[in-house]
C-alpha positions in Angstrom: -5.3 6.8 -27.6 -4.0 7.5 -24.2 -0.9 5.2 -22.9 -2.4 2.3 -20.1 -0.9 2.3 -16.8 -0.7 -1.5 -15.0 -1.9 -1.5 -11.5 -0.1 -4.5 -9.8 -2.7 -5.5 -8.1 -6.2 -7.5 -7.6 -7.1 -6.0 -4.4 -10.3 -4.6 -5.0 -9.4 -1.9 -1.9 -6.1 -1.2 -2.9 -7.2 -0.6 -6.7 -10.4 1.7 -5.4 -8.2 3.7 -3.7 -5.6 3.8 -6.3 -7.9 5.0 -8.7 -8.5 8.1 -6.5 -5.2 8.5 -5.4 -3.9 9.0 -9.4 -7.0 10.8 -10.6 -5.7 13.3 -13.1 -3.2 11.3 -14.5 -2.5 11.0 -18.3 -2.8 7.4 -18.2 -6.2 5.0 -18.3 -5.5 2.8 -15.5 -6.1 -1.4 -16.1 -6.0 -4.3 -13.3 -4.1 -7.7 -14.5 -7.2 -9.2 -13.8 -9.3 -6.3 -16.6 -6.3 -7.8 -19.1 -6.5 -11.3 -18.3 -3.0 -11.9 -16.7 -3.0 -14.5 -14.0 0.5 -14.4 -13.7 1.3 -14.5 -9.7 4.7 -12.9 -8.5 5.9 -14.8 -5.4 7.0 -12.2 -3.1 10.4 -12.9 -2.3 12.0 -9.9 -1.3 13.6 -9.0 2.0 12.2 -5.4 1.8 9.6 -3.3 0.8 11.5 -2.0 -2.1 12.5 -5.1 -3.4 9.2 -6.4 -3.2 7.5 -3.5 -5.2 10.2 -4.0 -7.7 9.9 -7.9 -8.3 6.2 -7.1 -8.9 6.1 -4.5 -11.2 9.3 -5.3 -13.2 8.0 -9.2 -13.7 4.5 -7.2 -15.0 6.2 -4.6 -16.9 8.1 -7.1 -19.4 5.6 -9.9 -19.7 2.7 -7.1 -20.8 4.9 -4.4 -21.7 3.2 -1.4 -20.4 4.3 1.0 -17.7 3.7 -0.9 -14.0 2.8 0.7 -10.7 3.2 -2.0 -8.0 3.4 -1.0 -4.1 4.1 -2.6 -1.4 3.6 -1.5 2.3 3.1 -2.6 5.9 2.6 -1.6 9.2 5.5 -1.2 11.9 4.7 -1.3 15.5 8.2 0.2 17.6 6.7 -2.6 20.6 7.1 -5.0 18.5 11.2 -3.9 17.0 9.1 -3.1 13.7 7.1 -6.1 13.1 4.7 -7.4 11.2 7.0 -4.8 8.3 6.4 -6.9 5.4 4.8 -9.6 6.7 2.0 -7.2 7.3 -0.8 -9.0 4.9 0.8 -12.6 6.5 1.3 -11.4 10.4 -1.4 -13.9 11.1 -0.8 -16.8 8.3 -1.6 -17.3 5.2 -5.3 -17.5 5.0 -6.0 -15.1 8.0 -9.0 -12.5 7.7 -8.6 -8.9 8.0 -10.3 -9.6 11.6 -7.8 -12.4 12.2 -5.0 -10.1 11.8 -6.0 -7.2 14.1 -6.9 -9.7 16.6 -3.5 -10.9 16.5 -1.7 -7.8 16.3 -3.9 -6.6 19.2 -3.2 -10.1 21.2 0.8 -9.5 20.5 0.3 -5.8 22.2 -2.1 -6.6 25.2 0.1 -5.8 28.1 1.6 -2.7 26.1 0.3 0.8 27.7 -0.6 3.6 25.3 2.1 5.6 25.6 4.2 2.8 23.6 2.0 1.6 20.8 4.0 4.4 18.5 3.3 2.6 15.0 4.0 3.6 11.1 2.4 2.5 7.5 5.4 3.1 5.3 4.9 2.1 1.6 7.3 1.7 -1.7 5.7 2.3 -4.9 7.8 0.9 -8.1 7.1 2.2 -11.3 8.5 -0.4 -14.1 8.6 0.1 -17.9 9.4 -2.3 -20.1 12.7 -1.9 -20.8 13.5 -2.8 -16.9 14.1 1.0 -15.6 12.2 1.3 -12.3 11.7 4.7 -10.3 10.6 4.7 -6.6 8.3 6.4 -4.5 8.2 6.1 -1.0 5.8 7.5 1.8 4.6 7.3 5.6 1.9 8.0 8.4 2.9 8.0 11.9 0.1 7.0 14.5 -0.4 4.6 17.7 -2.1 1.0 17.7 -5.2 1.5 19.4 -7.0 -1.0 22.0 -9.8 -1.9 20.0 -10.7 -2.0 16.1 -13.0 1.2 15.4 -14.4 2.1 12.0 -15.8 0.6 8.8 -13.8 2.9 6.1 -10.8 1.7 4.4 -8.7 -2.0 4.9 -6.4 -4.0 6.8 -5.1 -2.6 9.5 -7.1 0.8 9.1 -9.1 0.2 12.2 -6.2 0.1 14.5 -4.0 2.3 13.5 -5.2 5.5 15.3 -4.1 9.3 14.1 -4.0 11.5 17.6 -3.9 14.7 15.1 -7.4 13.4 14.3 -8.9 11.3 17.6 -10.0 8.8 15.0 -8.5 5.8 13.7 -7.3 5.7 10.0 -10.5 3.5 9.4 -13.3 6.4 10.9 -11.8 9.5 8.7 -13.0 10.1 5.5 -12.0 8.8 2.5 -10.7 12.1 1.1 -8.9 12.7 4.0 -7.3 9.2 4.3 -6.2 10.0 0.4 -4.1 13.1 1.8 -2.6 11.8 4.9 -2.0 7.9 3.8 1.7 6.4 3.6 0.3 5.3 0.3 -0.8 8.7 -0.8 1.9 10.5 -0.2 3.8 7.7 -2.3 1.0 8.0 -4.7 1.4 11.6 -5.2 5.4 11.8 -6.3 4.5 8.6 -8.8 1.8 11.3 -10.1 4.5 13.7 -10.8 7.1 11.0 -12.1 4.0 9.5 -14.7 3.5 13.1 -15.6 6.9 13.6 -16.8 6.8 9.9 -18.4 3.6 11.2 -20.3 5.8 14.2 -21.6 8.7 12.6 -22.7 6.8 9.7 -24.6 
């Protein structure tokens, strides 16, 4: 039977692309949600790092499997690097997707193009049980655009336009996104680190 990876997540976006971003590994991939856990991890952390970490380290000893948890957020230089990561909060608590690009946008309004210059940066913690963590980290560079454009991926996606492409992260395709992400590029050194996990077990 092959070992189960713990996604630390619920986000049915974040887990679809997951899925794709670790195809190939020697691990069957399950959702705290697929195993029952309800357990919520109150993310206290003062960076990305440290928030990745509180998540997958607090999964990783209550279920005692191997635990990928990421966490990530956009940084606009207008803006001195905000929301960072209050990202998936920028707006409040409850806010929409929608409600958050409208805000984002109605922070930047009098900001001309030439200084939108934004990142996605993510951390991806990989926990086992015995408390070791290993990190991963990746980013995208790109520009806020003016407007939301595109229906493909989440959050910020259709904002956060890629000049290399003339499209915003949210009009490319899925494949591509899964190449070029902050989040894949994180993704694809925890590929090589499970790999080696999957070796040594």
């Amino acid at each position: 039977m092959r070992p189960r990876l713990l996604l630390a997540t619920n986000n049915a976006g974040k887990v679809k692309e997951f899925r794709s971003l670790l195809a190939g590994i020697p691990f069957d991939l399950v959702t705290p949600k697929e195993l029952g856990i309800t357990m919520a991890v109150e993310e206290t952390g003062a960076t990305y790092r440290e928030n990745a970490q509180l998540k997958a380290c607090a999964l990783a000893v209550q279920v005692g499997l191997v635990t990928l948890a990421d966490d990530s957020g956009l940084e606009v230089a207008a803006l001195h690097g905000a929301p960072g990561i209050m990202s998936a909060r920028y707006a409040g608590e409850n806010a929409s997707n929608d409600g958050r690009i409208a805000y984002l946008l109605s922070k930047l309004k009098d900001v001309p193009s030439e200084k939108r210059s934004a990142r996605f940066y993510c951390v991806i913690a990989l926990a086992q049980p015995d408390g070791t963590v290993q990190y991963c980290e990746g980013e995208c560079r790109g520009v806020i655009a003016f407007v939301p454009s595109g229906e493909q991926g989440f959050g910020y996606d259709p904002v956060f336009y890629l000049p290399e492409f003339g499209k915003t992260m949210a009009e490319i395709p899925a494949d591509v996104k899964n190449q070029i992400s902050h989040r894949a590029i994180a993704a694809q050194k925890a590929k090589m680190l499970l790999q080696k996990m999957a070796e040594t077990a």
